[in-house]
N, C-alpha and C positions, 0 to 999 in steps of 0.2 A: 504494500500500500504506500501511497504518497501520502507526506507529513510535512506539512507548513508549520516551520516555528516564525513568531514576532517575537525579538528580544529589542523591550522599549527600551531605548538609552537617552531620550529625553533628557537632559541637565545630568547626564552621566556618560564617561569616556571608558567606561569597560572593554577589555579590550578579551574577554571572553566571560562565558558564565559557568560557574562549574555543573550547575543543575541538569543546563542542558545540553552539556557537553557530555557525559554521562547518558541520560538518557539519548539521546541522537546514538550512542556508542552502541547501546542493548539495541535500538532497534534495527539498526544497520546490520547488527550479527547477527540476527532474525530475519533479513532479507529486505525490509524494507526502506524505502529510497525518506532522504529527510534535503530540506534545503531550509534554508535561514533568513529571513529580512533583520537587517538594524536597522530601527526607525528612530530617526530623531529627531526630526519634523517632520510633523504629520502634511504641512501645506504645501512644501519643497517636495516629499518624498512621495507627496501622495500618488502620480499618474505614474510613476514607476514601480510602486508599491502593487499599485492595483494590475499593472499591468504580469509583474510578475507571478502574482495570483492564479492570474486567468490562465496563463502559459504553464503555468506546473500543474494544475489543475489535480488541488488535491484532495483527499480521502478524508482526512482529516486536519484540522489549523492548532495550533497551540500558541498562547501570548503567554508572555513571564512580563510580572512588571514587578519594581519597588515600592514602597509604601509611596514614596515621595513622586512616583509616578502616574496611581491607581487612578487620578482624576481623570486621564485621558483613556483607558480601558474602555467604557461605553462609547467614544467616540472613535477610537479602531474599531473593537467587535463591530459598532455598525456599518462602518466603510469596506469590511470584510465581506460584510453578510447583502452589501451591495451588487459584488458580482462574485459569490460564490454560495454553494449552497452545503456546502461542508461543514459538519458539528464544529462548533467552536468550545477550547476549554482553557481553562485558568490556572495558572501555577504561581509560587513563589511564598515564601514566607508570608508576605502581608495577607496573602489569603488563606495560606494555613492557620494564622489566626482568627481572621475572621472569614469564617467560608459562608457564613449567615449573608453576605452579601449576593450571595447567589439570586437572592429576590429582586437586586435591584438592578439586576444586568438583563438585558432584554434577549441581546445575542447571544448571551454565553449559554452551552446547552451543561456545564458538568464544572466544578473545581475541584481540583487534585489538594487533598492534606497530608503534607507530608511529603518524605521523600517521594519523589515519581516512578523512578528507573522502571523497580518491575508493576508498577501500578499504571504507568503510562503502555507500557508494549502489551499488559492486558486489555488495556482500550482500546485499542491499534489494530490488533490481532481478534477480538471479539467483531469491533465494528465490520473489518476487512469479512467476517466470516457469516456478515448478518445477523448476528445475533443479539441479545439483547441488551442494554449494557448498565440496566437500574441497580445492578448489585454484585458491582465491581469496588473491591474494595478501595481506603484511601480517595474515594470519590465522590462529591455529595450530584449528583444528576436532577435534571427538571426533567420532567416526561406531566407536559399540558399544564396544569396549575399544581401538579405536585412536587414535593423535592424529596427524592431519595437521600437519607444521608447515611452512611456505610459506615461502619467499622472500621479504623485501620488497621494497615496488616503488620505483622511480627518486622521491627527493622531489621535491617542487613545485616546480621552480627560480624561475617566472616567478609570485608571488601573484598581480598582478591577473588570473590563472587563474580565482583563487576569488570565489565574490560575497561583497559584504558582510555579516559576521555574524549572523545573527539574535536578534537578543535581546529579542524579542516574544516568547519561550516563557518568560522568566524573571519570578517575581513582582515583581520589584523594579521591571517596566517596563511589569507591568499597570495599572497607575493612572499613565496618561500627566498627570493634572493636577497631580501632587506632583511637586514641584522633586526636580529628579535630578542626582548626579556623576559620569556614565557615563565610562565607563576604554575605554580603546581601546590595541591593541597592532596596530605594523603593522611587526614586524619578525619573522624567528625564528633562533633560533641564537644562538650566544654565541662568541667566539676563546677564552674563558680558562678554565682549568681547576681553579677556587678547589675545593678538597680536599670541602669539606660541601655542594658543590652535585653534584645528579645530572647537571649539565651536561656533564661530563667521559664517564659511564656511557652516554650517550643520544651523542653522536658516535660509540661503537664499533658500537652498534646501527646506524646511518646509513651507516658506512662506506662509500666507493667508490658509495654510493648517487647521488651527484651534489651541489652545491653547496647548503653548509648554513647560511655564514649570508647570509638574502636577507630583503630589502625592499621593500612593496607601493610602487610609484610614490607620491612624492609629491601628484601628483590623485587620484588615490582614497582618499590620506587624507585628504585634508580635503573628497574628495567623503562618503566616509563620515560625519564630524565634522558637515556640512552638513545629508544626512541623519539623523542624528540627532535635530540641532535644530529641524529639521522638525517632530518623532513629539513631543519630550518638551522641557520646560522647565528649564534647566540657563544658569549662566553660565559655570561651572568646570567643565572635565573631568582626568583624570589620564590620564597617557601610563605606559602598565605596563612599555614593551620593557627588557628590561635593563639594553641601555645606552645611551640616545637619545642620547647625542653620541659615540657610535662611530665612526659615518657624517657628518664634518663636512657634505660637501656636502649630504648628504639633509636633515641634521640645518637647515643655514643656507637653504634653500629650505623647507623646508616651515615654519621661522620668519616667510622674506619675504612667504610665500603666507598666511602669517594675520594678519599685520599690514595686507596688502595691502585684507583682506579686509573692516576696519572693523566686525569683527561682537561686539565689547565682550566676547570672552572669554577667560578667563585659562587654565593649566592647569599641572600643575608633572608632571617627570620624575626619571626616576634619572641621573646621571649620575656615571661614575667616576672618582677620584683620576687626574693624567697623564693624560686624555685630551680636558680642553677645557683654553683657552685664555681669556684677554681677550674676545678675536674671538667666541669662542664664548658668551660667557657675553651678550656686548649683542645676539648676535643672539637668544638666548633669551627675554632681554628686549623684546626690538624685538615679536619675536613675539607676544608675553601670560603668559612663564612668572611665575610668582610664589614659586615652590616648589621647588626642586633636591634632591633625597634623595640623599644618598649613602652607599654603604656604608666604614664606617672598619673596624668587626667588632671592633679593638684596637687600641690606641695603641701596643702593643710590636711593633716592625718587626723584630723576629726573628719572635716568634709567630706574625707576621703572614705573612711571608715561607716561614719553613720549615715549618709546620703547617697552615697556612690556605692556602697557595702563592695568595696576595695579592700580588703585585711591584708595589710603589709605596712612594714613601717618605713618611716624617712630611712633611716640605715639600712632598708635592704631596698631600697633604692637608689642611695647612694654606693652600698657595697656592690650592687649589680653592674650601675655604670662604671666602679673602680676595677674592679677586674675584667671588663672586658677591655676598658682604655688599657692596663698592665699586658695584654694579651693583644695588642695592638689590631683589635677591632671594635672599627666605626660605632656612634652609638646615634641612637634618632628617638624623639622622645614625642607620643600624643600625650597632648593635652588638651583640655577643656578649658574655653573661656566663657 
């Protein structure tokens, strides 16, 4: 089956999504064809948007948007639902929170809660086979004035389940000859529950669903990372996972396995206040990191503590940035104003 995704990027420069790089990945290995719009003006993009519609003429549509995007969701779904006649469905965290908006979307025929991967190729693979699709899980469906809403299904405990991302649908990785700083994430989940992250809201959705925060094996990230450099021309990539030195072990193996590896590349991650060490910081280094982002948000450890529910002190934010400057890499610091 043909699969149209919309990834809005409206007031956003993303230069791929892992959502739906991922699912695009499962369905392709299932057989089925996917192609990609970035829209980021709806009035510039619109006659080419529409035009590539008509021409791939698909089975199925899929939009991912951001919270900070969602306003414009009813104003695509219905420019979509203009010259095609294809189920239209919803994805992305802002509607895994709230998937009750389903009421208020006219086009949209289904929202996906939750991971997609294998929730999305069951829609795919149902619709492609005619059949019905009111109680597919991870899916809340409208069928007339009613909404089905589904149970989710058990998360992925074991990633290297999933295949490697696909990020051949995204433009940033259509010109394989331009030097590129592809980002790779190979963890999901987070233990902590900083007050302004949706992180906290997305474990109650997950709940008793099965173990949440998990990591792809060591070899398949840097078999991915390998791959990669294969397709595209890059010396630096960025590790996105939250919090790469979570997981010391994973974290000081897949350091030894790129050092091991002699292949001249650097990369820099996030890593948080109290939770590396010394040890940690030279295996970073030993590895290729050059770059340690971490979040401080505010230097007042009240605000930090009881507003932000950040639990780290000034000293292990200052010990984190001393050892990695003594270890001579880079530091980068968000914060909040």
């Amino acid at each position: 089956m043909r699969v149209f995704f919309v990834l809005l990027k409206i007031n956003s420069d993303c230069q791929w999504h892992v959502g739906l790089s991922y699912i695009s990945a499962m369905l392709k290995k299932a057989g089925h064809q996917v192609e990609l719009f970035e829209l980021g003006n709806i009035q510039e993009q619109k006659q080419l948007f529409l035009e590539k519609i008509k021409n791939f003429n698909p089975g199925v549509i899929g939009i991912s948007a951001n919270s900070h995007q969602f306003q414009y969701v009813a104003e695509v779904a219905n420019l979509i639902k203009s010259c095609s006649g294809a189920p239209i469905f919803l994805g992305g965290l802002h509607t895994t929170l709230n998937p009750e908006l389903i009421s208020e979307l006219k086009s949209i025929t289904g929202i996906c809660v939750g991971e997609g991967e294998e929730a999305f190729l069951e829609l795919v693979e149902t619709i492609a086979a005619g059949k019905d699709i009111k109680n597919i899980k991870n899916f809340w469906i409208k069928d007339g004035g009613e909404v089905f809403k589904n149970y989710n299904r058990l998360l992925v405990e074991d990633l290297d389940f999933l295949p490697s991302p696909d990020r051949t649908i995204f433009n940033y990785f259509k010109n394989t000859k331009t030097k590129k700083t592809p980002r790779f994430i190979f963890s999901r989940g987070c233990p902590f529950d900083c007050t302004y992250c949706c992180n906290h809201a997305i474990k109650k959705v997950y709940k008793d669903l099965g173990k949440y925060i998990r990591f792809r094996s060591v070899k398949l990230a840097i078999a991915e990372v390998e791959a990669e450099l294969q397709k595209y021309n890059f010396s630096h990539f960025k590790l996105d996972d939250d919090t790469f030195s979570l997981n010391k072990d994973w974290m000081k193996k897949f350091c030894d396995t790129s050092a091991a590896k002699n292949w001249n590349l650097t990369f820099e991650c996030n890593v948080r206040p109290g939770t590396i060490d010394n040890e940690g910081m030279l295996a970073l280094k030993r590895g290729g990191c050059v770059l340690v982002k971490i979040g401080v948000e505010t230097g007042n450890e009240s605000l930090r503590k009881n507003v932000l529910n950040r639990r780290f002190s000034n000293e292990d934010i200052i010990r984190t940035f001393k050892i990695a400057k003594e270890n001579g890499i880079k530091t980068f610091s968000f914060n909040m104003i």
